[in-house]
C-alpha positions in Angstrom: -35.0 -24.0 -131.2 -36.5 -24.5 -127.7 -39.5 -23.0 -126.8 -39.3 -20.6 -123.4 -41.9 -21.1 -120.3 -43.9 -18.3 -120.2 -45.6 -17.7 -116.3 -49.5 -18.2 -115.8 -50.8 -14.6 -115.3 -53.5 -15.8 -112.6 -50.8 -16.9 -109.9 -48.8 -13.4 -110.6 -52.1 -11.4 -109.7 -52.0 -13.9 -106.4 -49.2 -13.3 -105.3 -49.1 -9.5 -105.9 -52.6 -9.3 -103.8 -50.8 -11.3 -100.8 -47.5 -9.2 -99.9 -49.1 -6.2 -99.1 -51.5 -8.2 -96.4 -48.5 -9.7 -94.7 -47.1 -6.7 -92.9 -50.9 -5.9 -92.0 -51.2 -9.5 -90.7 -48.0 -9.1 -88.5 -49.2 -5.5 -87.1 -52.2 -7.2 -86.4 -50.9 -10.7 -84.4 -48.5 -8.4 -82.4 -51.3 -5.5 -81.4 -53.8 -8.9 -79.9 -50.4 -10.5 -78.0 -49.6 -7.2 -76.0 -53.4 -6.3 -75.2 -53.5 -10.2 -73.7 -50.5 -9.3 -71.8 -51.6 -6.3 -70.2 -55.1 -7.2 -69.3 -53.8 -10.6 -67.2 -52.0 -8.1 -64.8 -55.3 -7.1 -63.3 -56.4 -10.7 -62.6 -55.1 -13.1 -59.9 -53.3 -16.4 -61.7 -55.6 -19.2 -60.9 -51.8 -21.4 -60.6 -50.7 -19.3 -57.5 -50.6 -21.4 -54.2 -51.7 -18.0 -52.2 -54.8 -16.9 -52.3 -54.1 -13.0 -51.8 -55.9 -11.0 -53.6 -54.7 -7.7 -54.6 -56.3 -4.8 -55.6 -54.3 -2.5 -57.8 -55.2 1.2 -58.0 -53.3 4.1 -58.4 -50.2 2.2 -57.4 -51.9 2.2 -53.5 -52.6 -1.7 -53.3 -54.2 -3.8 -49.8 -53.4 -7.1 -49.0 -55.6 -9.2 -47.7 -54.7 -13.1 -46.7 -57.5 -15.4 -46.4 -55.4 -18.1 -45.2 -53.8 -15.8 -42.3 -56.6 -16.8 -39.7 -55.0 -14.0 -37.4 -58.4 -11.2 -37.6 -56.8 -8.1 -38.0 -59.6 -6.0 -37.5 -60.1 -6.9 -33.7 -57.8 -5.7 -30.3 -55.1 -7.7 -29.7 -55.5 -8.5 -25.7 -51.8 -8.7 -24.4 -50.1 -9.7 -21.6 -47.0 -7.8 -20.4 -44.4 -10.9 -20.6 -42.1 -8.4 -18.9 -41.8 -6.6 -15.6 -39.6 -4.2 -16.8 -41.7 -3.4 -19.7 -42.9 0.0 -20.2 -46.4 -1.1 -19.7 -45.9 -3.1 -16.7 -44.1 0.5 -15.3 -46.6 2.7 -16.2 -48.9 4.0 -13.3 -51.7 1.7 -13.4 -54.4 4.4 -13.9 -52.5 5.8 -17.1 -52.1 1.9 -18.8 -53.9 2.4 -22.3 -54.7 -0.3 -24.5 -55.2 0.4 -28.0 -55.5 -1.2 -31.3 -53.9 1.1 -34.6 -55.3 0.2 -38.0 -54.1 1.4 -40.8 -55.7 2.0 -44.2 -54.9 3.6 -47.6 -56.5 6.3 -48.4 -59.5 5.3 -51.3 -59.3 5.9 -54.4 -61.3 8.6 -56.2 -62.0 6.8 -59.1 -62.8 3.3 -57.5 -64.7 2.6 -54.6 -62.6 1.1 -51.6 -62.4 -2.2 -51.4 -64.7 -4.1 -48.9 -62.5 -5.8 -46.2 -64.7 -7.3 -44.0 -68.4 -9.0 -44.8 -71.0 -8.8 -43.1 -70.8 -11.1 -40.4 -67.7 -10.0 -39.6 -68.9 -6.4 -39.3 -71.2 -7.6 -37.1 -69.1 -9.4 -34.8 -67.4 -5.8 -34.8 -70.5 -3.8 -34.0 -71.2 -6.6 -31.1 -67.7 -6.0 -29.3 -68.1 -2.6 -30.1 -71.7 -2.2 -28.0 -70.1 -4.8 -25.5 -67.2 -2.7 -24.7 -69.4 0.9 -24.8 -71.4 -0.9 -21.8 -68.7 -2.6 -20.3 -67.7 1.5 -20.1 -70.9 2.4 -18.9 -70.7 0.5 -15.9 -66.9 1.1 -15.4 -67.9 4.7 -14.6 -70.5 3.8 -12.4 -68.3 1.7 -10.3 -65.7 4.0 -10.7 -68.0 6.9 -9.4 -69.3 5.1 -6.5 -65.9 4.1 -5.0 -64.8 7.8 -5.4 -68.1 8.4 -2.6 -67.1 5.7 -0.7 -63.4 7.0 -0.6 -65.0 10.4 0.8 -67.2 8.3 3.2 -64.4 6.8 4.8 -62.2 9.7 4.8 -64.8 11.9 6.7 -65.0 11.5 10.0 -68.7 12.3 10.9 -70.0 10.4 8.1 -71.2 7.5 10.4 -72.1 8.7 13.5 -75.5 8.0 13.6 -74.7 4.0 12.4 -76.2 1.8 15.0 -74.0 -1.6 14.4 -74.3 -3.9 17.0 -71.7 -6.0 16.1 -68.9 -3.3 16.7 -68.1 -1.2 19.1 -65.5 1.6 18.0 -64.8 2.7 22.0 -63.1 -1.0 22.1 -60.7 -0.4 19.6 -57.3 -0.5 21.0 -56.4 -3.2 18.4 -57.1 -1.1 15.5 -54.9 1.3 13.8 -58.1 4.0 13.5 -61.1 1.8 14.8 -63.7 4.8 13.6 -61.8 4.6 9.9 -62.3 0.7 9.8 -65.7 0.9 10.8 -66.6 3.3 8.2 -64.6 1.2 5.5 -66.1 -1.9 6.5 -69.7 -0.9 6.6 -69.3 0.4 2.7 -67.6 -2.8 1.8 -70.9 -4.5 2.7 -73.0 -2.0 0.6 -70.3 -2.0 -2.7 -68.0 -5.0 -2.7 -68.9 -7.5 -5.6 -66.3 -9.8 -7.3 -66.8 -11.8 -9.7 -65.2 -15.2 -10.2 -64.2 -16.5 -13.5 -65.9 -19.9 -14.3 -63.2 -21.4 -16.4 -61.5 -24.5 -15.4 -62.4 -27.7 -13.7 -61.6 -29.1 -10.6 -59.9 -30.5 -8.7 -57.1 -28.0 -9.7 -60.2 -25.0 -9.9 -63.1 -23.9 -8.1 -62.1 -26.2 -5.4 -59.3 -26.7 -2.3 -58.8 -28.3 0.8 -60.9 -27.4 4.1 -58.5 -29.6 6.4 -55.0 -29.0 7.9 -52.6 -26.7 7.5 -53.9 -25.4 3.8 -57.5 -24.5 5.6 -57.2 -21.2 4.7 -57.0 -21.6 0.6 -59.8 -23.8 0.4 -62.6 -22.5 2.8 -62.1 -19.1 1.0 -62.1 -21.0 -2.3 -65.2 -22.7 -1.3 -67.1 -19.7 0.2 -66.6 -17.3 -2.3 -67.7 -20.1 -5.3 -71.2 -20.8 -3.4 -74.3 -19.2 -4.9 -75.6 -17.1 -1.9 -72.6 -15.3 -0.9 -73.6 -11.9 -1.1 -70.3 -10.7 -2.3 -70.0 -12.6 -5.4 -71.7 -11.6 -9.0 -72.9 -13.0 -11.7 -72.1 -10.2 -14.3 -68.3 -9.2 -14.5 -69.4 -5.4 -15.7 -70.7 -5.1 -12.2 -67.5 -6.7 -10.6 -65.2 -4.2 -8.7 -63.0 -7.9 -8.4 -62.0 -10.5 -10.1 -60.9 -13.7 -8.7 -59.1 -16.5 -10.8 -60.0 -19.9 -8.8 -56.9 -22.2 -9.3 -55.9 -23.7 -5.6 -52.0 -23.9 -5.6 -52.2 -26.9 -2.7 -54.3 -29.0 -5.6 -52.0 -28.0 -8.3 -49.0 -29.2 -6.1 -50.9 -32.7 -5.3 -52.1 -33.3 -8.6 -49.5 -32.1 -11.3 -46.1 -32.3 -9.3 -43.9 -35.3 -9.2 -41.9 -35.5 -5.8 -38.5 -35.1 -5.7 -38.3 -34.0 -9.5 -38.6 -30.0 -8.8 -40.4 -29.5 -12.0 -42.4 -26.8 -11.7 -43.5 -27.0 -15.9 -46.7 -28.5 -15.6 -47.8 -25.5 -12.2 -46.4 -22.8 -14.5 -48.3 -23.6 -17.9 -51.3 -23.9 -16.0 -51.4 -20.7 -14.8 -50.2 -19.4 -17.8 -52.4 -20.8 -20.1 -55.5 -19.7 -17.8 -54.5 -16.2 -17.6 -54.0 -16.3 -21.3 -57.6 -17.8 -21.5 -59.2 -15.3 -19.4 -57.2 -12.3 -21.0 -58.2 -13.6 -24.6 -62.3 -14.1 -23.5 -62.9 -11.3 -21.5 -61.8 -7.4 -21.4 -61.1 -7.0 -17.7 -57.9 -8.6 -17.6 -56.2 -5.7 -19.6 -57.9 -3.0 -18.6 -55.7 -3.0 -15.8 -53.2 -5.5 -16.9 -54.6 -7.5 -14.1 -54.3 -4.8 -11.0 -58.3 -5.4 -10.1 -57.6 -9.4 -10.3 -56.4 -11.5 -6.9 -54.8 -14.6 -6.4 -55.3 -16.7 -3.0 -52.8 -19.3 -1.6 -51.4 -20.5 1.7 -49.2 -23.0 -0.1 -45.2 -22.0 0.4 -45.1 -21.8 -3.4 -47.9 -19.2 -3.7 -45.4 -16.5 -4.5 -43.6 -18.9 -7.0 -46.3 -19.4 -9.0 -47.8 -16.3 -9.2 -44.6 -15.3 -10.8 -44.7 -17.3 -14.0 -46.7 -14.7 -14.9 -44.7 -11.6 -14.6 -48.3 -9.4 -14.2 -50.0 -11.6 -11.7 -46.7 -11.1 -9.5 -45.9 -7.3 -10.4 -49.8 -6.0 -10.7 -52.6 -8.7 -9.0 -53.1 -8.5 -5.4 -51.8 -11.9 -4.2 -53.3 -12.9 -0.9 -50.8 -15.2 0.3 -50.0 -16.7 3.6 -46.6 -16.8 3.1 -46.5 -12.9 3.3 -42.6 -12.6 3.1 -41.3 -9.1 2.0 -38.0 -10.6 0.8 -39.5 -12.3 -2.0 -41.7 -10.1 -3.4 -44.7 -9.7 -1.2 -45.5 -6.3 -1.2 -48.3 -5.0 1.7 -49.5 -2.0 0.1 -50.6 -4.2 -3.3 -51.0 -7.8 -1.5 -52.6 -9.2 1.2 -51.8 -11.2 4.5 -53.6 -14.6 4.6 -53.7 -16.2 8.4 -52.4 -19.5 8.1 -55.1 -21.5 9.9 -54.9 -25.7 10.6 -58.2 -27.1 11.3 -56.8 -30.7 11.9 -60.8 -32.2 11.3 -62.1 -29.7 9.2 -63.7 -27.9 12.5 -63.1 -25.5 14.8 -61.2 -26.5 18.1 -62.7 -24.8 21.0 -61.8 -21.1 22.6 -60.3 -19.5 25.6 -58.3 -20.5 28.1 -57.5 -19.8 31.9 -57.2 -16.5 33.0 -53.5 -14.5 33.4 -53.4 -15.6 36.8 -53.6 -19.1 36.3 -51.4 -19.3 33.3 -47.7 -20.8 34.9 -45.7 -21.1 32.0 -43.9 -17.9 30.8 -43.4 -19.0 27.0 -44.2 -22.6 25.0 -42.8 -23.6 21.6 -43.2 -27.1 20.2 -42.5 -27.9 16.3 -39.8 -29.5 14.4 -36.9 -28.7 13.4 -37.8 -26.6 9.9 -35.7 -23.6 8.8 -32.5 -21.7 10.5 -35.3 -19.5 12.7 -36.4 -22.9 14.6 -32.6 -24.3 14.7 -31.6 -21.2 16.1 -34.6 -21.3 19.0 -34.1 -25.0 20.0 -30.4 -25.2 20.2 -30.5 -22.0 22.9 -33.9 -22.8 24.4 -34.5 -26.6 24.0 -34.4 -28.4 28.0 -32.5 -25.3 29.3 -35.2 -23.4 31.1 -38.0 -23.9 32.6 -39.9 -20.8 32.3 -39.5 -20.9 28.4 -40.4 -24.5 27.6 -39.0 -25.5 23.6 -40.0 -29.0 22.3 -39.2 -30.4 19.3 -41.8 -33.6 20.4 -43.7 -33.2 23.3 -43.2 -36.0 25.7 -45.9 -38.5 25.9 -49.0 -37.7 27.3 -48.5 -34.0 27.1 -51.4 -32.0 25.4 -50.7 -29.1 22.7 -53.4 -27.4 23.0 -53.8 -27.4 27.3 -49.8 -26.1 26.6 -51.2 -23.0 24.9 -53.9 -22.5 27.2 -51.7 -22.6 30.0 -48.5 -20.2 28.9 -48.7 -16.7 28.7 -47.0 -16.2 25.2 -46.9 -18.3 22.4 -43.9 -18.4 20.5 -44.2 -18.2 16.7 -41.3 -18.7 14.8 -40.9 -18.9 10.9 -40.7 -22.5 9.5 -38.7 -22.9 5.6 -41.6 -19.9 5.0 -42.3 -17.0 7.3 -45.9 -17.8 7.9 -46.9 -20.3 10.9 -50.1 -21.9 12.0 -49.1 -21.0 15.5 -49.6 -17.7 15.6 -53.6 -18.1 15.1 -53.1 -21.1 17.6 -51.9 -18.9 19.8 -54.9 -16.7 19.3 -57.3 -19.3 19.9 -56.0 -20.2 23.0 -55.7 -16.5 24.3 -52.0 -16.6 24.8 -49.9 -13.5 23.2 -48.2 -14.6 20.3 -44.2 -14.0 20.0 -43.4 -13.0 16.6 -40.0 -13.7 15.5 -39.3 -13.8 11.9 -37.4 -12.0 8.8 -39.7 -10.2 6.7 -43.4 -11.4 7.8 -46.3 -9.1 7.3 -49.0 -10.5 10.1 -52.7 -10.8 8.8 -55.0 -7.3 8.2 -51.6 -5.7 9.7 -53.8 -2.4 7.5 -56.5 -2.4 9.9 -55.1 -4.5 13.2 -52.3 -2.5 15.5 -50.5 -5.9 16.2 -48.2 -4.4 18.6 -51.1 -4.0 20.8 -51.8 -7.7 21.6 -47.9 -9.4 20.3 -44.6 -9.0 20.8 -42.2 -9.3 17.6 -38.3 -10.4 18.1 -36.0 -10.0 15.8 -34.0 -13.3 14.9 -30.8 -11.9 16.5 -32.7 -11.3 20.1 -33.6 -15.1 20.3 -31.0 -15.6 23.1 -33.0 -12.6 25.3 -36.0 -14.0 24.4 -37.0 -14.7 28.5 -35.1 -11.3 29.6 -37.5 -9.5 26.5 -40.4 -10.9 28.1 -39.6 -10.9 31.9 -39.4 -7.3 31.1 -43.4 -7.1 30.4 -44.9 -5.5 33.3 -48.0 -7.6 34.8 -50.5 -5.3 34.1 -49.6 -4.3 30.7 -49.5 -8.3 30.0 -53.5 -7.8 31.2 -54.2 -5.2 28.4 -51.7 -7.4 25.9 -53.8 -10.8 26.5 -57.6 -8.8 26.9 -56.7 -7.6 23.6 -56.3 -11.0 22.4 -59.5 -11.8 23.3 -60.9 -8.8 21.4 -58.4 -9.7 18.0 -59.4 -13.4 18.2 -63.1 -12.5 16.3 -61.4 -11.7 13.5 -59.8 -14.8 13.2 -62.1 -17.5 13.8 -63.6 -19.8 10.9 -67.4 -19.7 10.8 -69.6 -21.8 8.7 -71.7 -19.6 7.4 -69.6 -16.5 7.7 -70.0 -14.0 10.3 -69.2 -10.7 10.4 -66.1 -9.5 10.8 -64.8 -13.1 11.4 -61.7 -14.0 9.3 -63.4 -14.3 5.5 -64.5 -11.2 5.7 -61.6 -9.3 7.5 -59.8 -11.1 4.0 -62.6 -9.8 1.5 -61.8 -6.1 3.9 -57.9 -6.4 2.8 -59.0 -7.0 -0.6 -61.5 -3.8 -0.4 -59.1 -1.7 1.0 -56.8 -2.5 -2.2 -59.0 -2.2 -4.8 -59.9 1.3 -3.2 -56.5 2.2 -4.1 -56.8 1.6 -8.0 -58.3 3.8 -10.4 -59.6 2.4 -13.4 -60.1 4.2 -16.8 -61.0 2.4 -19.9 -59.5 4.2 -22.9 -61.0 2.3 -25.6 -61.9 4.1 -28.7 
């Protein structure tokens, strides 16, 4: 009979102690898996390539990228890349630059997060009491050219003003002698511009004081040296503000001839106006409408416009003052094309109206359809209106002026000529004849008074036009050239009222007709 196993009572109290623990066990495992869970979704994972770090509360969250090294927190200076934006439209007093940040409300049971540290809120607090005084002097400047606007507007303001250097009773050549007068003397007490430093020459700060491009550099070269009284040091105190790039160096030292590549003119500019803009406030405060440009190269106008706000807003003083391509004469500026062939002035005068036999002189090549036009009706058919294309040997240019009673100016490829200020010099009436030329300070001078203009179509009644000049009002016509020819002449140091500061006038005159408000917040 076999014997049946009977189970050891020890492991059956075992194993009836254990199953009840199991389901505990499980409850247990499970309850510690989903806390884990939960709690990692308020930490950042230490695997992510981003280093965001976001802030969760009440489902309102901020973002903020420490590898986006674009700083949110300061205003974004622009540049209008479009004249037919709305900012480049808008009335220049009304342009508004702002800067709109916003922020989710905090949270009432956390704290808001801190966005900035404390050097960057420092940084803030030092634009922020840069831009209140930049503001502070804005409405200083802004006040005194609303007295000087008054001053010239009133008509006894300066009666008493002794100025030995003009006389008002002489004034046939001005539009309103008394009104030029008045605006000139409070250019002398306000006027200050202030030139930006950036860039190095040859290209800035510098240009050429010989030949045809005279013009550009002695302005250039003036306005940079240390004791003109016009310029200043501090930009808050500027009414002006000049950007120094010389088009005639940027032409001979970053064009390639015969390629017509302009890409190396055009991203200088840009990038300096992007420069400036980015550095300083001034720039778009007005979107550039208290800044000037100077050049007497042809391409002035071209390369003002590779930036659309230089050419729409800037006042461009420009020799080649040509209305069909842009050049607008209540916003730019006429520059007198001037060719100092050594660097110096030639001498002035000439014979009296008496003495002078020629009736008209022209010599130049052959450059545009105005000078084709002129030598293939005039050239070695008359000999009261005497048109060379080369003067024959031994023949002097200058005793030719000197001894013809007009001078005649026509446009080269560009509108603006040297002759005309030639023709000045040598006290012999210019002959305007051109399509779309402003002349020089045309705001303050009444150039009918000492020219005569003719139009491109009357070039064949050029002689009959001026045959028809009665003798003594040619006397008044070339005695008014003598009193015009002042404001032309190149001094080293300046004079007053000689041709740097008739230019620094056109740019006064301007700037009186801006009104800057800063609408910073």
């Amino acid at each position: 009979m076999y014997n049946k196993a009977r189970p050891n009572s020890n492991t059956s109290t075992l194993i009836y102690l254990v199953l009840p623990i199991i389901p505990l066990l499980g409850i247990f495992v499970l309850f510690f898996t989903t806390t884990n869970t939960n709690n990692s979704l308020l930490t950042s994972s230490p695997s992510s390539s981003s280093s965001s770090y976001i802030l969760t509360d009440n489902n309102d969250s901020i973002i903020y990228d420490e590898n986006d090294h674009h700083n949110p927190w300061q205003p974004q200076l622009l540049i209008s890349s479009s004249s037919s934006s709305a900012a480049a439209q808008a009335p220049l007093q009304q342009v508004v630059l702002t800067t709109t940040i916003s922020l989710p409300p905090a949270s009432a049971s956390a704290p808001a997060p801190q966005l900035m540290g404390n050097h960057d809120q420092r940084i803030s607090n030092r634009r922020r009491r840069r831009r209140r005084k930049s503001n502070l002097f804005l409405e200083k400047i802004e006040a005194r050219l609303v007295k000087a606007r008054d001053i010239i507007m009133n008509k006894n303001s300066n009666t008493s003003i002794k100025d030995w250097d003009f006389n008002p009773r002489l004034g046939s050549i001005y539009r309103n002698p008394r009104g030029f007068h008045r605006s000139y003397l409070e250019m002398e007490k306000v006027l200050k511009i202030y030139v930006y430093e950036e860039g190095e020459g040859p290209i800035f700060h510098e240009g050429p004081c010989k030949n045809i491009y005279s013009s550009e550099g002695r302005f250039i070269n003036e306005i940079e040296k240390e004791k003109t009284v016009f310029r200043t040091r501090d930009p808050n105190r500027a009414l002006l503000y000049f950007l120094p790039f010389s088009v005639v160096r940027m032409v001979q030292y970053l064009y390639k001839d015969g390629t017509n590549d302009l890409s190396s003119i055009k991203t200088t500019v840009v990038d300096y106006v992007d420069l400036i803009s980015r550095k300083y406030p001034f720039w778009n405060r007005t979107l550039g409408a208290d800044h000037f440009m100077l050049s007497c190269h042809d391409w002035g106008p071209k390369t003002s416009s590779f930036v659309p706000s230089l050419f729409h807003n800037s006042i461009r003083v420009l020799c080649n003052a040509n209305t069909s391509e842009g050049f607008k004469p209540s916003k730019d500026a006429s520059l007198p094309e001037i060719n100092l062939f050594t660097g110096e002035m030639t001498s002035l005068g000439g014979p009296s109206p008496s003495k002078r036999t020629t009736l008209a002189f022209f010599a130049g090549r052959l450059h545009g359809h105005i000078r084709s036009l002129l030598l293939k009706r005039w050239k070695n058919n008359d000999t009261d209106i005497q048109v060379y294309e080369t003067l024959p040997r031994g023949v002097s240019y200058i005793e030719m002026l000197r001894n013809s009673k007009f001078c005649l100016c026509p446009s080269g490829y560009e509108v603006a000529s040297p002759r005309v200020v030639e023709a000045i010099y040598a006290e012999c009436v210019p002959v305007l004849i051109s399509d779309g030329y402003i002349p020089p300070f045309s705001d303050v001078l009444n150039w009918k008074a000492f020219s005569v203009e003719i139009k491109v179509k009357d070039i064949p009644r050029i002689k009959e036009i001026l045959m028809g000049i009665s003798s003594s009002h040619y006397v008044r016509m070339q005695r008014r050239v003598k009193m015009a020819q002042r404001h032309f002449v190149v001094n080293d140091p300046p004079k007053r009222y000689d041709v740097f500061h008739m230019t620094l006038h056109s740019l006064w005159l301007r700037r009186l007709n801006i009104r800057v408000a800063d609408y910073y917040s």
